[in-house]
C-alpha positions in Angstrom: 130.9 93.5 159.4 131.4 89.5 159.2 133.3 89.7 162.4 131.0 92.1 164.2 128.2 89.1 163.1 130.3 86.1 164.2 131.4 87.7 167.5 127.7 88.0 168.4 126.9 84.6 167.2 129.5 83.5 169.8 128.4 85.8 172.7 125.0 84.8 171.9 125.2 80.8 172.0 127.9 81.4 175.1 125.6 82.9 177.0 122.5 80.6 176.2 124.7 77.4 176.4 125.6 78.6 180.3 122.2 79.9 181.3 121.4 76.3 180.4 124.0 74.7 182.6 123.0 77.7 185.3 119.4 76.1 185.1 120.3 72.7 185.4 122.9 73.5 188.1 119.9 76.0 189.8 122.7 79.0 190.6 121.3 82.7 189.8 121.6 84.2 186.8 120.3 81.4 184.6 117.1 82.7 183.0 118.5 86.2 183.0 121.8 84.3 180.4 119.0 82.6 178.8 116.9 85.4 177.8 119.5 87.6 177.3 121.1 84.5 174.9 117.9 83.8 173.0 116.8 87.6 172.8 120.5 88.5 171.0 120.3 85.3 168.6 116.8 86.3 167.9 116.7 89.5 167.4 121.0 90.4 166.4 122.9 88.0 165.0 120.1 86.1 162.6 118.7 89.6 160.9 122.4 90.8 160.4 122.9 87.4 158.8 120.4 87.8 157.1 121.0 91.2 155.7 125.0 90.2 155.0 123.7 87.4 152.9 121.1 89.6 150.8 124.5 91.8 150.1 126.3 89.1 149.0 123.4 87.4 146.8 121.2 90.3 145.5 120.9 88.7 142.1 119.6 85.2 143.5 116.3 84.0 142.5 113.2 85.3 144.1 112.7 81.9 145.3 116.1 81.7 147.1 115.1 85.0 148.8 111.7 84.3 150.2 113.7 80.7 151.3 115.8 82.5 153.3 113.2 85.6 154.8 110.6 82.7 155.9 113.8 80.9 157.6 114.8 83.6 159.5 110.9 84.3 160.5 110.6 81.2 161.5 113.7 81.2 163.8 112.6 84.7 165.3 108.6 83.4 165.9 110.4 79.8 167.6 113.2 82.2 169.8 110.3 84.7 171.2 107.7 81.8 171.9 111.4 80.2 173.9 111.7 83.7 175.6 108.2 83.8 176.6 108.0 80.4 177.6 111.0 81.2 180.2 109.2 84.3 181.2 105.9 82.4 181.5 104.3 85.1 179.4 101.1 84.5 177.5 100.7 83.5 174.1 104.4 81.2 173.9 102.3 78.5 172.8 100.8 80.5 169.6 104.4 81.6 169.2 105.3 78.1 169.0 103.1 76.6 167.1 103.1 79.7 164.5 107.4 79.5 163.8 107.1 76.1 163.5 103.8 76.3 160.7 106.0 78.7 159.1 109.0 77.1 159.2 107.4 73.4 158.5 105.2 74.7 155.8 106.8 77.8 154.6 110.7 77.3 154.2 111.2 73.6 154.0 109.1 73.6 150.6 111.2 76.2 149.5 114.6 74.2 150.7 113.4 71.3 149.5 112.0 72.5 145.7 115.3 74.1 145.5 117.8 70.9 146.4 115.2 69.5 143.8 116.1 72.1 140.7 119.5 71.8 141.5 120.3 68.3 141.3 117.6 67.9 138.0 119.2 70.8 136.7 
């Protein structure tokens, strides 16, 4: 399972890393690696990380749990407002501005409060 994961991590950022230089260079293809890249990051490799990591720490703290499910909400909300925004569809600003409320307010307490237990602990 952790190679399955990993191998589409790599396929993932391969293909968003070279629809990026297929922008900047302007050949064809670009936005299709792009959205194609962000959509597989988005919706693939970060829930499957996400469910191998809740295997491997199912006794955690609930804490440590709702740290990692607003992280990975956050990501998803940030990588569909970046799709949309490619695709010039409506509502990428809300998208925007809604992964990164959640992700400002919402896991970075939670990362932070725990980095703070751990080193009074």
């Amino acid at each position: 399972m952790k190679k399955l994961i990993y191998l589409i991590g790599l396929i993932t950022a391969i293909a968003m890393s070279l629809g990026g230089t297929f922008r900047i260079l302007r050949w064809p293809g670009a936005d299709e690696l792009l959205v194609y890249g962000f959509l597989g990051f988005a919706f693939l490799f970060t829930p499957m990380l996400a469910v191998s990591y809740f295997k491997e720490n199912l006794r955690k703290a609930l804490s440590e749990k709702i740290r990692i499910v607003l992280g990975i909400l956050s990501g998803v909300t940030v990588g569909l407002a970046i799709v949309f925004k490619f695709l010039h569809l409506q509502g990428a600003d809300f998208l925007l501005l809604g992964g990164a409320l959640l992700f400002s307010l919402g896991f970075l307490p939670f990362l932070f409060f725990g980095m703070y237990k751990k080193t009074a602990a």
